[in-house]
Structure formats: C-alpha cells, structure tokens
C-alpha positions in Angstrom: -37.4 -34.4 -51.5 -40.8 -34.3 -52.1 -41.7 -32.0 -48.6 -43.3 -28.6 -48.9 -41.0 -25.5 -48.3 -42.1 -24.2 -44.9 -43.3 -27.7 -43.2 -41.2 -30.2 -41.3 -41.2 -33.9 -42.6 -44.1 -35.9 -41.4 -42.3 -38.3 -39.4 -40.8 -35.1 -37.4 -44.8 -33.2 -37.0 -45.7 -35.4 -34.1 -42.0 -35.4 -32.5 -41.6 -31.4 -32.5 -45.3 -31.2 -31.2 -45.0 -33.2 -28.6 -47.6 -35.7 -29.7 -45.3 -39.2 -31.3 -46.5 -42.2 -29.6 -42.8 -43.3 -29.0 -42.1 -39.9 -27.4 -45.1 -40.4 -25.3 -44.8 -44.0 -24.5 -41.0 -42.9 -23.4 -42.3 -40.3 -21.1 -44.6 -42.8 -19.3 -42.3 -45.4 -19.0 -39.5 -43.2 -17.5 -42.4 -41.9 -14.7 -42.4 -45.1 -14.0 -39.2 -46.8 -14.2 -37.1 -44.9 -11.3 -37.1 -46.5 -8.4 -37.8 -44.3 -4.8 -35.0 -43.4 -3.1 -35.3 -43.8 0.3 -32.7 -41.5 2.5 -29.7 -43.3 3.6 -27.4 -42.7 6.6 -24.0 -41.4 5.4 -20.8 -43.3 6.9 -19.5 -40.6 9.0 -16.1 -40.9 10.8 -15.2 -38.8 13.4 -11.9 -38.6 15.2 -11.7 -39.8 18.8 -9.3 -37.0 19.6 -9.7 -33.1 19.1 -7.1 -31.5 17.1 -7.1 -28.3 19.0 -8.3 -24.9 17.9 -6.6 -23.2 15.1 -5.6 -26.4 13.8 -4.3 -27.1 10.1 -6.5 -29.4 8.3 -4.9 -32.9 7.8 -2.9 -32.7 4.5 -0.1 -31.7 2.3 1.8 -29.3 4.7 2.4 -25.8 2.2 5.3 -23.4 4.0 4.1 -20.3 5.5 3.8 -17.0 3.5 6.8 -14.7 4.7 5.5 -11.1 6.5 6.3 -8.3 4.8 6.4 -5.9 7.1 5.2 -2.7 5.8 3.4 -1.2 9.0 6.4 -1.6 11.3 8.4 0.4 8.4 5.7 3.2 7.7 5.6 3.1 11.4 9.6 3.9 11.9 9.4 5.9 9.2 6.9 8.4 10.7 9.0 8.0 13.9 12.1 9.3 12.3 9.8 12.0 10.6 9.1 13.1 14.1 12.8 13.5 15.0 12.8 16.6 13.2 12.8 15.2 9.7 14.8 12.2 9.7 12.0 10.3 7.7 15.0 9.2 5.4 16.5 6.9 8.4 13.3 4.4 7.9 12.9 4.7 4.6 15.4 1.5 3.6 12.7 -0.6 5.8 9.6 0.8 3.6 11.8 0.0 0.6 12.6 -3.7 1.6 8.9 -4.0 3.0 7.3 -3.3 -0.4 9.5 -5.3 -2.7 8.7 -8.2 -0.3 4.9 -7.6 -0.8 5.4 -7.4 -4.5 7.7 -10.4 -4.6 4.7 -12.1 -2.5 2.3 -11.1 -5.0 4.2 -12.3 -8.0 4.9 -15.3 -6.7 8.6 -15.2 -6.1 8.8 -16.6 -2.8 12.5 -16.9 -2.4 13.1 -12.8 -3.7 9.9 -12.3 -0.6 11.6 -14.3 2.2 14.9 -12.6 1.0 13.8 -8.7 1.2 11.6 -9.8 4.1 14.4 -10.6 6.1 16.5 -7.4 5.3 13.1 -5.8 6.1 13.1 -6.8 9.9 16.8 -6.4 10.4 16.6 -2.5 9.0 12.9 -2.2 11.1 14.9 -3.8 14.3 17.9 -1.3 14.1 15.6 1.2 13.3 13.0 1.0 15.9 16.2 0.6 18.1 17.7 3.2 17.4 14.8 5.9 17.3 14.0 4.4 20.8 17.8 5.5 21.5 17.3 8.8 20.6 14.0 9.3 21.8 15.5 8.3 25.5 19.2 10.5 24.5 15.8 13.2 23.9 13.9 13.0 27.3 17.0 12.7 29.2 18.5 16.3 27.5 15.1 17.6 28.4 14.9 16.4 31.5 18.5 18.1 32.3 17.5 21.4 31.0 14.5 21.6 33.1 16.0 20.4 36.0 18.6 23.7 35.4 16.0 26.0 35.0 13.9 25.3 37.9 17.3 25.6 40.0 18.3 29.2 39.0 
C-alpha cells in the first residue's frame, strides 16, 4: 500500500486536520449560502365559542375508566369493625373493590366494570345496613337511658 504504519494516507492528512481546501472552501460556502430567516406569524385559529371549563379536548371519544371503590369498602369495613367486630360484613366490598383495581391495572376492562359494579351494590347494602344498625343502636340506647333517669 505503499503508506507508513502509523500515518494516515496523504489525501486524508489535511481532511482529519481540518486544513483540505475542499473542506474549507465547504465551510465558507455553507456560512454563506443560508438564507435569514425572518420570523413569521403562525396561522392561529381560534374558536369563536368557549367549550366550557373541564371540557374534553376535541377527539376520539375513549370510555371512562370504571371506580373501584376501595375507600367506600375500607370505610364500611372499619364501620362494621366498630359494631363490635363485624369487620367480616364489609369485607365482600374490599374484596370486589380490589379485584376491580387490579382488573383496571391489567387492563381488563370488562372483568373492572364487572367487579366494580358488585363492588357498589355490596358498599350500598352495606353502608345501609350499618346505618340500620347504628340507628336500631342509638334508639336501644336512647330507651335505656330514658328508664334509668325515670327510676
């Protein structure tokens, strides 16, 4: 090859350097050859109407993610706990409630809007019926007091 171990070819010297007169007549012509810019004025539309606040973006319409419901059930859950142990009366809700959020999570919204549903129906029959007995409760209470204060 007829080059020297250790040194480039001549023809690539002047190139890796920096120093080739077609590198250097390419860097001056390309200073030169862009044209300025000048700052144009964007084509803005804007609508004549307000959509409202808290308005979807115009678009492909996605269906809403279903609840899950877990504080309502953790909430009837400790309810119950407070009726002298019954925590197992709102435990179906916290059951339903999390396989909703992990059906939500995994994707499987059809198995989330499914267990979501039987979520609020056991949460609205719970909170129902704690409110029952928490009434049944003050009314008793209210009874014995009542006697007492007679006698």
């Amino acid at each position: 090859m007829g080059v020297p171990e250790g040194r480039a070819p001549p023809s690539l010297c002047g190139a890796v350097r920096g120093r080739s007169p077609a590198l250097s007549e390419l860097r001056s012509r390309s200073r030169r050859s862009f044209p300025v810019m000048e700052p144009r004025q964007a084509d803005v539309s804007i609508p004549l109407q307000s959509s409202g606040w808290g308005a979807a973006a115009p678009g492909p319409r996605s269906e809403p993610q279903p609840r899950d419901y877990v504080l309502w059930s953790v909430f009837n859950v400790l309810l119950w706990s407070a009726l002298g142990g019954l925590g197992c009366c709102g435990f179906p809700a916290l059951v339903y409630s999390v396989k909703a959020r992990d059906c939500k999570v995994s994707g499987d919204l059809e198995g989330a809007r499914r267990h979501s549903h039987r979520a609020r129906v056991v949460n609205i029959v719970c909170s129902v019926a704690v409110a029952v007995v928490w009434v049944i409760f003050i009314v008793i209470a209210a009874t014995f007091v009542s006697r007492f204060r007679d006698t």
